[in-house]
C-alpha positions in Angstrom: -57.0 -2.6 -22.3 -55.4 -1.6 -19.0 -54.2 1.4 -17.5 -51.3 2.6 -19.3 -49.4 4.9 -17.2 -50.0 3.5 -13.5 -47.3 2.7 -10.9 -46.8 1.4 -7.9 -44.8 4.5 -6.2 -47.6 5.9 -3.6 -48.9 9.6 -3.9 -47.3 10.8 -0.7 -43.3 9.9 -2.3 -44.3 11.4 -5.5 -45.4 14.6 -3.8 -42.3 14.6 -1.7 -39.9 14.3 -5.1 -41.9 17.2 -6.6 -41.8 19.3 -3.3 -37.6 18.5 -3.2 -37.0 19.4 -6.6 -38.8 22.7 -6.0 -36.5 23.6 -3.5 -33.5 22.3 -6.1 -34.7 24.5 -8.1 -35.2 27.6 -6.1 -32.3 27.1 -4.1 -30.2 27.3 -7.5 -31.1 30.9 -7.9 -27.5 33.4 -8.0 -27.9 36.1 -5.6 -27.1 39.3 -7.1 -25.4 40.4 -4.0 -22.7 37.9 -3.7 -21.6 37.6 -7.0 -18.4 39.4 -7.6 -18.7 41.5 -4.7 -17.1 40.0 -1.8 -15.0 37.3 -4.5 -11.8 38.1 -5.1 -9.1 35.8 -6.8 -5.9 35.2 -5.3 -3.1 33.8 -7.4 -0.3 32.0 -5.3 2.9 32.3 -7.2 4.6 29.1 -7.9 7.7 29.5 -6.1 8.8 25.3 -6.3 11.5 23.6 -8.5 11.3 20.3 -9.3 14.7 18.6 -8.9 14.7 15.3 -11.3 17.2 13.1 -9.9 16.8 11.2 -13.1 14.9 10.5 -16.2 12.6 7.6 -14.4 12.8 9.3 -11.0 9.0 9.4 -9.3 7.2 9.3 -6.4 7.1 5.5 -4.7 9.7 3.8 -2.5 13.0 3.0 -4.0 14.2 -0.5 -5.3 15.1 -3.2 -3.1 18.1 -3.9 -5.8 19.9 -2.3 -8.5 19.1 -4.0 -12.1 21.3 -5.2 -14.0 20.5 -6.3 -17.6 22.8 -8.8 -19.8 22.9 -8.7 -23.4 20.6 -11.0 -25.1 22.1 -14.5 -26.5 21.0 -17.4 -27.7 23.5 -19.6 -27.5 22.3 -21.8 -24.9 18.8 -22.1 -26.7 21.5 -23.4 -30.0 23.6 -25.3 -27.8 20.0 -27.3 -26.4 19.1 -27.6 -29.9 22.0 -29.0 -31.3 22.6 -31.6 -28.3 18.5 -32.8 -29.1 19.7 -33.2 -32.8 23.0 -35.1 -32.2 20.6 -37.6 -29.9 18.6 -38.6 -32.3 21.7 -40.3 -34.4 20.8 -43.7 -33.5 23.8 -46.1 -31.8 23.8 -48.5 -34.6 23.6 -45.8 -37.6 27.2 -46.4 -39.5 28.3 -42.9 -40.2 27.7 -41.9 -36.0 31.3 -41.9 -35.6 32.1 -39.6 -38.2 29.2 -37.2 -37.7 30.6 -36.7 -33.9 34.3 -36.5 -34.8 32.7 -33.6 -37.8 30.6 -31.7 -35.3 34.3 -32.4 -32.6 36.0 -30.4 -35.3 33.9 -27.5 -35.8 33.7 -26.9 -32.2 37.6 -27.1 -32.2 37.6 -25.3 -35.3 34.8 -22.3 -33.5 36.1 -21.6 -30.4 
């Protein structure tokens, strides 16, 4: 069986770890003299007001442009779908003309 605990770190930088946390250590020690003695707290009274120019107002640069937001509709999206449906009514299919004059009158009928 071989050596269990050996490394390859050298003596010298295992002595020179254990002689700098020594010094850690000793150089963590309070001093009775400073502590409290020559201390002192000094509370700055907080003399600012925030003015909020609005609800999202924050730090950064301002827009570029104002946004504007339109209501949401579908109608295009219908409008699309409806077209791709009425497409798909072949040219020779008998009853073409009176789908297109029924879809004519609802759109006469709806707007």
């Amino acid at each position: 069986m071989g050596k269990l605990f050996e490394t390859s770190i050298p003596a010298n930088t295992l002595i020179r770890r254990a002689e700098r946390a020594r010094e850690k250590i000793t150089t963590n020690v309070v001093n009775p003299t400073t502590v409290g003695n020559d201390l002192e707290i000094q509370e700055k009274p907080i003399n600012q007001q925030v003015k909020i120019k609005s609800p999202l107002a924050g730090p950064g640069r301002p827009p570029k442009y104002e946004k504007t937001y339109e209501p949401y509709s579908c109608a295009m999206q219908m409008a699309t779908i409806a077209i791709s449906q009425l497409s798909r009514i072949t040219k020779d299919d008998p009853k073409r003309e009176k789908a297109f004059k029924t879809v004519k009158k609802w759109i006469d009928d709806n707007s």
